[in-house]
C-alpha positions in Angstrom: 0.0 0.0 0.0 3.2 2.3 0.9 4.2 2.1 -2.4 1.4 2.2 -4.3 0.7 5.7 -2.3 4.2 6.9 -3.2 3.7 6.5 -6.5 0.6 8.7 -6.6 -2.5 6.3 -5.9 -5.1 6.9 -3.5 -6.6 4.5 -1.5 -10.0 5.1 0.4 -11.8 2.9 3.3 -15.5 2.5 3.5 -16.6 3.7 5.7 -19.1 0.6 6.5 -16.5 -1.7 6.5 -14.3 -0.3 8.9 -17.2 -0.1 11.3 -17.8 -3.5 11.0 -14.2 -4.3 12.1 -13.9 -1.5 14.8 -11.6 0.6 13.0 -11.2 4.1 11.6 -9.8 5.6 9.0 -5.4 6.3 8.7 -3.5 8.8 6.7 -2.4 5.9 4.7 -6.5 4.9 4.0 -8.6 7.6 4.9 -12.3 6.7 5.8 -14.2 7.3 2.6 -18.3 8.4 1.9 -20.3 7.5 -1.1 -19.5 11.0 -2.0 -15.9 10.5 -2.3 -17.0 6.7 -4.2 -19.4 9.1 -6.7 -16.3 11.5 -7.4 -13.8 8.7 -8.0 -16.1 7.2 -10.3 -17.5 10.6 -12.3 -13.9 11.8 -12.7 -12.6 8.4 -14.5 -12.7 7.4 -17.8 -12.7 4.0 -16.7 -13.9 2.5 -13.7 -12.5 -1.3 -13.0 -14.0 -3.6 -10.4 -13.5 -6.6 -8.9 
């Protein structure tokens, strides 16, 4: 994840899920909304999913 961030990606923690486990958001993997989900998405040309 460290390097992936230090090469310019962002990673983003639901919200939902970390709640589930008891656990909040880091600098690393900030705790994300479906607002931040709905920006990733409408500012992409392509959206990939697994």
């Amino acid at each position: 994840m460290e390097l992936f961030v230090s090469k310019g990606g962002e990673i983003f923690a639901c919200g939902t899920c970390l709640k589930i486990r008891n656990s909040g958001g880091t600098e690393l993997c900030p705790l994300s909304t479906m607002k931040d989900l709905y920006e990733i998405i409408r500012d992409s040309d392509r959206v990939i999913s697994i």
